[in-house]
N, C-alpha and C positions, 0 to 999 in steps of 0.2 A: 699625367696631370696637366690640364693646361692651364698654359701661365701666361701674364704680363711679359713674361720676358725683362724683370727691373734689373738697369742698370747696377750692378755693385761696387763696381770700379767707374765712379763717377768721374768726370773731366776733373784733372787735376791731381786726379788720386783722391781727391775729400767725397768724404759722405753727408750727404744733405738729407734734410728730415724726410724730404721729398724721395729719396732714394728708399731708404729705410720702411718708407711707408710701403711703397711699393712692392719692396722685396715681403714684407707683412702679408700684402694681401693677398700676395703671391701663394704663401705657403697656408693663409688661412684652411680653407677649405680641405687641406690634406692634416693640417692639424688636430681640427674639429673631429675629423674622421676618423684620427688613429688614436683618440681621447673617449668618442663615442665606443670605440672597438674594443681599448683596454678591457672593458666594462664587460666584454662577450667574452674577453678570453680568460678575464678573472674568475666566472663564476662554472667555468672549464668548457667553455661551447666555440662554436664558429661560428662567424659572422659572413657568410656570403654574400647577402643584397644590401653592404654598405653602399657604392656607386651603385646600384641601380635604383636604391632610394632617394638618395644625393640627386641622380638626373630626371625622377619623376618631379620630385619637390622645385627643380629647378625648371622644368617644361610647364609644370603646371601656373607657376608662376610669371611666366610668360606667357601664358595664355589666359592667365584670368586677370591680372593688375591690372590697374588704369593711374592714369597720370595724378588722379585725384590722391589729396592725403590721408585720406578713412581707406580709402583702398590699399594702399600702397602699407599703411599700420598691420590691417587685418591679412594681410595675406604673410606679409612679413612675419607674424604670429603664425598664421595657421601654418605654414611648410613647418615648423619644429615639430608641432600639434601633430600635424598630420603623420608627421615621423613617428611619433610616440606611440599613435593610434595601431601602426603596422608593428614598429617592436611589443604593441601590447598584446598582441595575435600571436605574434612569432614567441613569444616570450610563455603562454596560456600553454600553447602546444607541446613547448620544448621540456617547460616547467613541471605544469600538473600533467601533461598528460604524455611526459618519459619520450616524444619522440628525439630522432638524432641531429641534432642544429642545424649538421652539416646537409641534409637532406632537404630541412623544413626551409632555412632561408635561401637554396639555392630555386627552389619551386616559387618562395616569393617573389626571386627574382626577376622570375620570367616570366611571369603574374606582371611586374610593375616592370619590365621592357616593353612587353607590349603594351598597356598603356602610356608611357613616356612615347613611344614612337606615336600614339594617336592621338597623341594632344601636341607633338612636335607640327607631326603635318612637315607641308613644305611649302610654308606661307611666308618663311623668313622674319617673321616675329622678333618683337626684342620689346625687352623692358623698358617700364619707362625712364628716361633721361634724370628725374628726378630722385628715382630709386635708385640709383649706380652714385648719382651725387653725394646723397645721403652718404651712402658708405664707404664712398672713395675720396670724399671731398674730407673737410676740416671742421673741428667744435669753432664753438665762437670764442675759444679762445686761442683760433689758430695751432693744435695739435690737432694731428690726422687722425681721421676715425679709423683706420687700419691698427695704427698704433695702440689705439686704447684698445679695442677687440681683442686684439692680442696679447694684452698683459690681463685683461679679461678672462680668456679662456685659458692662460698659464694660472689665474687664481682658483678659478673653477677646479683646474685639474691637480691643485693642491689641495681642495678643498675635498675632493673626491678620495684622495689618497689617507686624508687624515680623517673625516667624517665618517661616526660610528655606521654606519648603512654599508657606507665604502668597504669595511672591514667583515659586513657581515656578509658580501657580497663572496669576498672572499673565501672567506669560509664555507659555502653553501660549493663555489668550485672544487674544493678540497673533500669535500665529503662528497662529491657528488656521485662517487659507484657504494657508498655507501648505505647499508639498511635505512640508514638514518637519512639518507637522502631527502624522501618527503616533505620532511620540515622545513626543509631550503627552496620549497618550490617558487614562496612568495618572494623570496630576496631573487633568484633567476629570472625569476618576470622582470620585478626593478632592475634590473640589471638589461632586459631588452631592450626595454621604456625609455632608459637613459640613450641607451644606445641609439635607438628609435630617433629621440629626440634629435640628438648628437650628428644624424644622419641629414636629419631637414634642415639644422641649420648651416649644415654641410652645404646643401643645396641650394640654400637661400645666398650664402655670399659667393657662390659657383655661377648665379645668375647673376649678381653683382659684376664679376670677372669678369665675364665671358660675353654677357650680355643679350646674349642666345637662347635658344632650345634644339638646336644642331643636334642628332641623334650621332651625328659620328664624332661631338667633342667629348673627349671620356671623360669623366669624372674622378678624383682619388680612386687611381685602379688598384684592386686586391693585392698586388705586387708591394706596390710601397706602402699600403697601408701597414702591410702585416712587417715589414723592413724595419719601418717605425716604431713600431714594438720591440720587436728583437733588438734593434741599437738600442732602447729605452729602458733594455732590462725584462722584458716581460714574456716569459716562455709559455707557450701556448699551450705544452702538454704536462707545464709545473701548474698552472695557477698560480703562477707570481708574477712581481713586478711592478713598477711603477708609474703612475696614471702620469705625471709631470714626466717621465722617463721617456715616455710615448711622444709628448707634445714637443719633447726637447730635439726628439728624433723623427719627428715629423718634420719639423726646421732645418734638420738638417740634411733631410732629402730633399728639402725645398730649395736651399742653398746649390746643393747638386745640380740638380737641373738647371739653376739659371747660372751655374759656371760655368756648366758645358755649351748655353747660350754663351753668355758675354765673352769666355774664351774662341768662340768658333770653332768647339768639338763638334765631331757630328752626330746628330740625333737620336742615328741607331744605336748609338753606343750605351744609352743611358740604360734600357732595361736589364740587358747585357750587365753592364753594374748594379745595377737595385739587385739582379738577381743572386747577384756573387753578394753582396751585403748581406742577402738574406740567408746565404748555404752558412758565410762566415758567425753569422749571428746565430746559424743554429749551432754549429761545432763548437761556438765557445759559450753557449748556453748555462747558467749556474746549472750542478749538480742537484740530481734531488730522485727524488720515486714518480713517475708518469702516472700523473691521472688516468683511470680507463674508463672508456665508455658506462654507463651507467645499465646495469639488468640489461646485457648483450644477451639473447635469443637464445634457444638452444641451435643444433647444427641446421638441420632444413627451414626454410621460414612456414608461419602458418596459416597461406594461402592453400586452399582447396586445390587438387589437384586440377581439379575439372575448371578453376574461375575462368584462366584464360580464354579456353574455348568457351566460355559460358559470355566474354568479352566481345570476341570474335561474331559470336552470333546473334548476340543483341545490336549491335553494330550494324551488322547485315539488314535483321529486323527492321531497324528504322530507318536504315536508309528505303529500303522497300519499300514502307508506309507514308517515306514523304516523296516519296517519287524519281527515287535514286537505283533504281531494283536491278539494273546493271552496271552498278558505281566498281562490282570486281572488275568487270571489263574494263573502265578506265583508268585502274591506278598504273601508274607508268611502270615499267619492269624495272628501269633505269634507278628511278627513286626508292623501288623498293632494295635494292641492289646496295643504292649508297646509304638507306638507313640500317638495313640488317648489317650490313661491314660495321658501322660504326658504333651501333646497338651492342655487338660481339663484344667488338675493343675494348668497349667502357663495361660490360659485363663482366671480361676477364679479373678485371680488376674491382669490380663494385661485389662482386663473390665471395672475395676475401677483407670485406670491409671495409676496402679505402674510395677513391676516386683517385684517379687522373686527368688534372686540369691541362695536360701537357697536351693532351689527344688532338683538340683544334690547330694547336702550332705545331705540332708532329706533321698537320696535313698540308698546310701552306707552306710548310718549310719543303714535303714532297712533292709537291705540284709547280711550284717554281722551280726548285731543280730541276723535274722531268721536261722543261719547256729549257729551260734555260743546257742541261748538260748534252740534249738530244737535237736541238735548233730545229726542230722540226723534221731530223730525218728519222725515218724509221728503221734504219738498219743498226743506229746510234743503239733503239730500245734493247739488242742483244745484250748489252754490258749497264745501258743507264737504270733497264727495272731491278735488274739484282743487286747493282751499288745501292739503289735509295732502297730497296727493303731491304738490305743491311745493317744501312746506317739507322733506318728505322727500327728495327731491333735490338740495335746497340743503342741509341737513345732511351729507349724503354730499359733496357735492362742498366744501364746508369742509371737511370729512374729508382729504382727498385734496391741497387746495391748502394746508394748513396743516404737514403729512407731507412734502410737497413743497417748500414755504421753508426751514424747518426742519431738513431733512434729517437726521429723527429717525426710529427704530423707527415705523413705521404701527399697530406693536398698541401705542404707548401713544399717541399721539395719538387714537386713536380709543376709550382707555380714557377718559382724560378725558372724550374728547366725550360718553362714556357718563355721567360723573358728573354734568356740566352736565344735559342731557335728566334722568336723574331727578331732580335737585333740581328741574325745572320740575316733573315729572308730581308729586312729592308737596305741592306746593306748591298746585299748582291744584286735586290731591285731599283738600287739608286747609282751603281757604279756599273753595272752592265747592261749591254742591249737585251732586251725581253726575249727570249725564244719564243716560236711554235709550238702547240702544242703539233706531234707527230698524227699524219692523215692515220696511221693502224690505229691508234689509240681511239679516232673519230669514226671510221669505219667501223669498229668495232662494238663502236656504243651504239652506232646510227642503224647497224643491223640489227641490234636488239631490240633496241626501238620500234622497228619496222615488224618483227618479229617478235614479239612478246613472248614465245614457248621459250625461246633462246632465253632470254629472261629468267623464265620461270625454271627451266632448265642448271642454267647457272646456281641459281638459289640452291636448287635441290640438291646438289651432287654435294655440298658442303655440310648442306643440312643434314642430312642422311648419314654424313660420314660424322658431323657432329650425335646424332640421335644413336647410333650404333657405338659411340667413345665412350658417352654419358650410362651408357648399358654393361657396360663393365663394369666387373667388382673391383678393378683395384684405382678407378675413375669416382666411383660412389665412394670409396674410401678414403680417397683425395681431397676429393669434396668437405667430408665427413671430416677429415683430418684439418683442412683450410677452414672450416668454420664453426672450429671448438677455439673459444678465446682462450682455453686453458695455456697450451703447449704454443706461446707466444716464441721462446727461440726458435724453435724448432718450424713452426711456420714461416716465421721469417726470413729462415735459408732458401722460401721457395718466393719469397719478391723479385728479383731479380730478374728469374724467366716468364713470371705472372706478367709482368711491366714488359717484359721485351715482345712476350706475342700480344697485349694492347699495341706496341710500337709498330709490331710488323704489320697489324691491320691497319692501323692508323696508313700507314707510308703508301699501302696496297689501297686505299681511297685518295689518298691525295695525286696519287699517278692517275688514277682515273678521272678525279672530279674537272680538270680544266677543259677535259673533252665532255663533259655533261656540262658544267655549269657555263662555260664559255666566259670565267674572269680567274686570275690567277691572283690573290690579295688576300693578307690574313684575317679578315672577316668572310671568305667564301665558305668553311664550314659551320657557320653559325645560324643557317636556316635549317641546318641537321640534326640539331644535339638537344631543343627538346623534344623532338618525336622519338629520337633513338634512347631516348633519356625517358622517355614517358614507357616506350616498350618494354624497356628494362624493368621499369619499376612492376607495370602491368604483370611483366612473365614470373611474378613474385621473389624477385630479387631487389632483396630493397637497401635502397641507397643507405652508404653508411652504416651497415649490419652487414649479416655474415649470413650465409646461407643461401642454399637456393639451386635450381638448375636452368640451365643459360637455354636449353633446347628448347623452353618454351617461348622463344623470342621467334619461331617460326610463325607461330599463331597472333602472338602479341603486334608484331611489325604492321601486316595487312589490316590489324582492327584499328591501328594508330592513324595510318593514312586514309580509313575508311571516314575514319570521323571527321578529320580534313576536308575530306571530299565533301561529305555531307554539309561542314560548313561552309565550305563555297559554295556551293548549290542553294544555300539558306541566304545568302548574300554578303556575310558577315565580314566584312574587312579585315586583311592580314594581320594589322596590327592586335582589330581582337581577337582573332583566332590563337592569335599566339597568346595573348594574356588568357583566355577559356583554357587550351593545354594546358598550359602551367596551373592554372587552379585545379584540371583533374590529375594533373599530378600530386599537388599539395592533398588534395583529398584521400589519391591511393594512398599516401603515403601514412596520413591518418587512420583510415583504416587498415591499413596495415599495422600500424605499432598495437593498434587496440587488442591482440589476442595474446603479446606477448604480456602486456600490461596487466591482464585478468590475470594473466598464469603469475607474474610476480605477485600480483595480490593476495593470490589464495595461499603460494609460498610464503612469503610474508606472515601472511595468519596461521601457518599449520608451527611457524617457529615462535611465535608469538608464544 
């Protein structure tokens, strides 16, 4: 979260109003945020594109305000609006039409990254002077407008908690794998809405803070959002808890951080904690029965055997027709190489229902090791590749048995795990000299490069030996067996190794990516994950369900990056490219939930 940094420990030891406000405005934005969220996880859903709504609401607002007062009113309105409008979409999907939260708003997400990046620009932009005054400055009667906001938003979230809507909300979470579910559709929307809202005005005093549209200042990241709840009471796989509970423990993650400032902790330390906060908030979680997924699939999903190649070729199609007709010949070997590794990893795990958010920090945690344990030599790689796919293995398989004692959400177990791993990578990249990435690692890639069969080469041998695994009976039984929600013990003794081989792919990309991407920093795998995230979805494995086989991620990969291609060819800027992705992933993802949804209905009516 980024902050003021307020003084708490004022000169003197006294606290001035001026202090108080500060530390106020400080925590605003993560409070709003973890009061909008309650709201997703009361009605038993996930809330993914909280910061990336937060940062759209807050770029946009930097980019359209003016100094004027009608401006400065109307936009200040419209980011909540504008929030409400995206929870009322997210909310439509999740509600009436059964799909899985955890799927829908991660796609919005990345929907609205890439337009926050293309309304960010790198014009260095900043609000107007009088809009930060407004809400950093004082009423006329000399109390801080931080202060009132904040007993403001602690009244709202009592208001929330005691307001009959508030309570139906709840209820609609608790029934939600319920027959009875439907009838709750309309309180799950309200419940986005809120959210929605809750999100922009997140955004709106985020632009206040910050004063920016900076695409690398985060926003209340999913780490402490979700911390804030769990200190608050509020368990994300009960459907309990408390709206005021959330706001109370939003304050006091806010508090945290600016101790670790005014103390002169150091930086790295904090996620490292949020994350332990969040293991600790699950383990001592109130007791109760887990909500479950709502009309979970049967075991295979029900995509057409034939879609993906039917993907694949329509792809082709039009790249031919606009003028692309040997766009195969250019997609790079290399890229195709690091999307399939990472398509895999997160399949291993998206097979059996869950996601791991750990996968990106698994690779930057790999990729600084491999520079930093090997300094550049290559005889170093005899011992540094097999230690970091180790450790990557063992990372994943904590993942998995920690998910599994617990018996918490796996995307926030594995968020944590995410926050530990980068408190180590910034840590080792703030106290020691940076290594080399090793010349074999480079050579190696620069031959393929050169050499495209080597490429394709590479691909195949793994493919083949995956398409030949996937072809066994007791591999389809596997399968069969990981993707009946029935025998939930029983599956769950196989998290452990599921999460360890996501870990070892993950570790087996991060050793490679510094010698393709040529930057070693924990945002380097985040131009990967939604094409290898869109493959996934494509090869009929769909996010947050259960089912499917991963072999079709051969065919799936090449139509991902074909379309890439085609949009660059079209002219279309990165930043919308990435927002286009992300809408055809929200789209697969739509059509996709549409066939299990027939089949509930027609069950539904034959028990009727």
């Amino acid at each position: 979260m980024a902050v003021l940094s307020p003084r708490l420990v004022a000169s003197g030891g006294e606290f001035t109003l001026d202090d108080w406000a500060q530390w106020m405005m400080a925590c605003l934005p993560l409070m709003i945020a973890a009061i909008a969220q309650s709201q997703v996880v009361l009605s038993g859903g996930q809330g993914l594109a909280a910061g990336s709504t937060a940062l759209f609401v807050n770029a946009l607002l930097v980019r359209q305000m003016d100094g004027e007062t009608g401006s400065i009113l109307f936009w200040a309105l419209a980011g909540p609006l504008l929030g409400g409008a995206i929870g009322l979409c997210n909310g439509y999907l999740i509600g009436f039409r059964r799909l899985p939260s955890t799927a829908v708003t991660m796609a919005t997400g990345f929907v609205l990254t890439g337009l926050t990046l293309q309304l960010a620009g790198f014009e260095g932009l900043t609000v107007p002077d009088r809009f930060r005054g407004a809400l950093l400055g004082d009423l006329p009667g000399g109390l801080p407008v931080p202060l009132v906001a904040g007993l403001v938003v602690l009244a709202i979230a009592i208001g929330l908690d005691r307001w009959r809507p508030g309570r139906r909300i709840r209820a609609a979470g608790r029934d939600i794998a319920s027959p009875a579910a439907s009838g709750h559709a309309a309180w799950i929307l309200a419940a986005y809405v809120i959210a929605g809202i809750g999100y922009g005005a997140s955004g709106v005093f985020l632009a206040a803070e910050i004063g920016s549209a900076e695409p690398t200042i985060s926003a209340p990241s999913l780490l402490e959002i979700y911390t804030a709840l769990i200190l608050g009471g509020s368990a994300p796989r009960l459907c309990q808890g408390s709206v005021l509970g959330a706001a109370l423990g939003a304050l006091a993650i806010g508090t945290l951080t600016d101790l670790f400032s005014d103390l002169a902790l150091p930086g790295y330390l904090v996620p490292a904690t949020v994350g332990l906060l969040l293991l600790l908030g699950l383990r001592f979680a109130p007791a109760g029965d887990p909500v479950k997924p709502a009309f979970e699939p049967p075991a295979m999903t029900p995509w057409p055997r034939y879609l993906p190649a039917l993907i694949a070729t329509a792809t082709l199609a039009l790249a031919a027709l606009l003028g692309f007709g040997n766009a195969i010949l250019h997609i790079d070997p290399l890229l195709m190489l690091v999307v399939t590794l990472l398509a895999i990893a997160m399949a291993s795990v998206i097979v059996i229902g869950h996601i791991d958010l750990s996968v990106p920090a698994i690779i930057g945690f790999a990729a600084l090791a491999t520079a930093q344990l090997s300094q550049g030599s290559d005889a170093a790689l005899l011992w540094v590749v097999p230690a970091i796919l180790l450790a990557g293995g063992l990372i994943g398989w904590a993942n998995g048995q920690i998910g599994r004692r617990l018996q918490a959400p796996l995307v926030l177990t594995t968020l944590a795990t995410a926050g530990a791993l980068n408190s180590v990578t910034l840590f080792v990249a703030s106290k020691f000299f940076l290594g080399a990435t090793p010349l074999a690692i480079k050579n190696f890639l620069m031959n393929m490069a050169g050499v495209p069969e080597i490429g394709f080469l590479v691909l195949a041998v793994p493919l083949l030996l995956a398409l030949a695994a996937f072809r066994w009976r007791s591999i389809q039984r596997w399968l069969q067996h990981m993707s009946d929600p029935a025998p939930q013990a029983r599956s769950r003794a196989s998290y452990p190794w599921v999460f360890a081989a996501s870990g070892l792919l993950a570790a087996a990309l991060g050793i490679m990516l510094p010698g393709y991407a040529g930057a070693i920093s924990l945002t380097a795998p985040d131009p990967f994950m939604l094409p290898a995230l869109l493959a996934v979805q494509l090869a009929g494995l769909c996010i947050a369900r259960r089912g499917g086989n991963p072999i079709m991620i051969a065919l799936t990969v090449p139509a991902v990056l074909l379309i890439d291609i085609v949009l660059v060819g079209l002219g279309v800027p990165a930043p919308f490219r990435t927002a286009l992705l992300g809408a055809i992933l929200l789209a697969s993802i739509a059509l996709h939930g549409a066939a299990p949804l027939r089949r509930v209905a027609r069950r539904l009516g034959k028990a009727a």
